[in-house]
C-alpha positions as CSV (number, residue, x, y, z in Angstrom):
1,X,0.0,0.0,0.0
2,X,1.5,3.6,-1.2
3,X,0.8,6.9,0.5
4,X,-0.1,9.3,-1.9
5,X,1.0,12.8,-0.7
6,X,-0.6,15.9,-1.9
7,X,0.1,19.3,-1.5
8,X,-2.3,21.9,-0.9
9,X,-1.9,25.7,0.2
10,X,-3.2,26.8,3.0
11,X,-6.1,28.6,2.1
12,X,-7.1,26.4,-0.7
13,X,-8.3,23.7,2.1
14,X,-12.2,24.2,0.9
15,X,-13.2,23.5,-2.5
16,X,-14.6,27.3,-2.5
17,X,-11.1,28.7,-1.5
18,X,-10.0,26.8,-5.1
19,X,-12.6,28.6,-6.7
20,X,-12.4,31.5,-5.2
21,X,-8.5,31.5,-5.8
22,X,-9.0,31.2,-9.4
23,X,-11.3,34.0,-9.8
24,X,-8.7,36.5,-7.9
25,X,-6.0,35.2,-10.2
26,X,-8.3,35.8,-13.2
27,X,-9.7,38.8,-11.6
28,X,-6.1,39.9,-11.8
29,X,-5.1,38.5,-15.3
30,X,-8.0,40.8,-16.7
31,X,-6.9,44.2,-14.6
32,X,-3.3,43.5,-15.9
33,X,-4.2,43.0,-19.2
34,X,-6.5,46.3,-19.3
35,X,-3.7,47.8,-17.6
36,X,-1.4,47.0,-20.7
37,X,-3.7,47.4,-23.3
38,X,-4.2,51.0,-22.0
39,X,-0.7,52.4,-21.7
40,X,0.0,50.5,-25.4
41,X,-2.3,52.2,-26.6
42,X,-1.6,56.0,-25.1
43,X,2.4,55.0,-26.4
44,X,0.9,54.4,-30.4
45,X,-0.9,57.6,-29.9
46,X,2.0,59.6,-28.4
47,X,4.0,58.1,-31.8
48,X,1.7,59.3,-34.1
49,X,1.8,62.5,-32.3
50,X,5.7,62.3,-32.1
51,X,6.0,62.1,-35.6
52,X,4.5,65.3,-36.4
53,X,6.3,67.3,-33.9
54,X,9.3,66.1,-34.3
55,X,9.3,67.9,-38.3
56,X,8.4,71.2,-36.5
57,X,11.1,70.6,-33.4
58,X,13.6,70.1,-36.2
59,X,12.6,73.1,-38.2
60,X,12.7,75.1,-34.8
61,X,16.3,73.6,-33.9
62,X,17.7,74.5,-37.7
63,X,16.0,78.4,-37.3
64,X,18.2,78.3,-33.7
65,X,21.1,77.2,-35.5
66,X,21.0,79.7,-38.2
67,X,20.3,82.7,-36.2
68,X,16.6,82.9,-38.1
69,X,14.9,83.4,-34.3
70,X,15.2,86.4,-32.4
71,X,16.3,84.7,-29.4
72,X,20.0,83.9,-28.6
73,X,20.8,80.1,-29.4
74,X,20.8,78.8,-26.4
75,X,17.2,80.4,-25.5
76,X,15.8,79.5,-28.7
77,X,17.3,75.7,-28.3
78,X,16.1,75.7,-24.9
79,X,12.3,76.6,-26.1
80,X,12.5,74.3,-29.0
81,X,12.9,71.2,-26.7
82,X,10.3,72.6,-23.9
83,X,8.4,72.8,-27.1
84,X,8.8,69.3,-27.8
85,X,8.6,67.9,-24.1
86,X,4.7,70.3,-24.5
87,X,3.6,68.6,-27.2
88,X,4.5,64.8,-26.5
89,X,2.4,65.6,-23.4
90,X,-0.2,67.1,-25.4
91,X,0.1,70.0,-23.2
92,X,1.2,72.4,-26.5
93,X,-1.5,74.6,-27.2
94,X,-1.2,78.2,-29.1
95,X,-3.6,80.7,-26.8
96,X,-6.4,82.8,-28.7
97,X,-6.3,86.1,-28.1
98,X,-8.9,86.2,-25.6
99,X,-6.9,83.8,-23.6
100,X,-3.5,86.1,-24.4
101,X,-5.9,89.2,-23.1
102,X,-6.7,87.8,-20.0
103,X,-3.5,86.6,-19.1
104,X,-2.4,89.9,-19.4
105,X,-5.0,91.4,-17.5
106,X,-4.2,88.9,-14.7
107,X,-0.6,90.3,-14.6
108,X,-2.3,93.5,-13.7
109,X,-3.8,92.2,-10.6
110,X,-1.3,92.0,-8.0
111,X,-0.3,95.9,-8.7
112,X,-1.7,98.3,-6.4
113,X,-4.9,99.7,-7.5
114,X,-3.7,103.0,-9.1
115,X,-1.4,101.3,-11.2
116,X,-3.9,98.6,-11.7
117,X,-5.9,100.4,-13.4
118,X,-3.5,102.0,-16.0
119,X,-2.3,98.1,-16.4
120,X,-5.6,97.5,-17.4
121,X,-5.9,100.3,-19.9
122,X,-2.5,99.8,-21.8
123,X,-3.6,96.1,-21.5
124,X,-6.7,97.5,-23.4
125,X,-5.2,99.6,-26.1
126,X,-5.4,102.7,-24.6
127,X,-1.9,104.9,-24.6
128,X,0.8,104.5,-27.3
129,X,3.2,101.5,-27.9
130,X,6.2,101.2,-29.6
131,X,9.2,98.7,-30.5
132,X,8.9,95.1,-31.2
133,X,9.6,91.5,-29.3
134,X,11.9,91.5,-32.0
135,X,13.8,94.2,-30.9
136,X,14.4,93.6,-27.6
137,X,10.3,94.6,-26.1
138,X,7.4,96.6,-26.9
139,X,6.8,99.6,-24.6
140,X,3.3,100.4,-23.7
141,X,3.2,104.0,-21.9
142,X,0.0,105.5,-20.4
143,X,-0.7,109.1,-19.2
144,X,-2.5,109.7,-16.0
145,X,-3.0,113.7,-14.8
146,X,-2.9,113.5,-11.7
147,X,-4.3,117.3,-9.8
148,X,-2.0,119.0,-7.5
149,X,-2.7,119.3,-3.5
């Protein structure tokens, strides 16, 4: 007569502990698998995307290289890969003007109030301007009369 030995984990001592065992591992198979399937498919779409940037990052780096920009090189290199880094995140977006406007107008908020409010008119268009980002900045001047004492 022969012993027959088997093993058996410990909480596998019920027949539902074997069942329920095999649903946790397929349970788990499943959230893995989703798991994979989902960052697969976010890496394809950030190649596609990749693709297409990477023309216009190399058109910025050659415009950096040949003094085209109206940065220095190492600013406009510096852009062109934070450019890059933006747009594999999908995070790259070119601001209307409304959104440029308010931005602006949000610079204007942490002045004190007399000077927020001529903030808010150059902001606006009111006053004179002159120069370029080109050259260096544009200069927005505003003039208040202010009555004497």
């Amino acid at each position: 007569m022969t012993k027959r030995k088997e093993m058996t984990m410990p909480n596998q001592t019920a027949p539902n502990a074997s069942l329920r065992h095999q649903l946790l591992r397929s349970a788990s198979a499943l959230v893995i698998g989703l798991a994979a399937l989902g960052g697969a498919s976010h890496v394809f779409a950030a190649g596609k995307a990749g693709k297409a940037g990477n023309s216009e990052y190399q058109q910025q780096i050659a415009a950096c290289k040949s003094g085209a920009s109206t940065e220095d090189r190492a600013t406009c290199l510096r852009e062109a890969g934070a450019a890059q880094q933006a747009a594999a995140r999908g995070t790259l977006t070119d601001p209307s003007p409304a959104q440029l406007k308010e931005n602006a107008l949000r610079r204007c908020e942490g002045l004190p109030q007399s000077d927020r409010i001529d903030c808010e008119k150059r902001v606006n268009g009111q006053g004179s301007s002159e120069g370029s980002v080109a050259s260096g900045g544009i200069l927005r001047e505003t003039v208040t009369i202010v009555p004497a004492r």
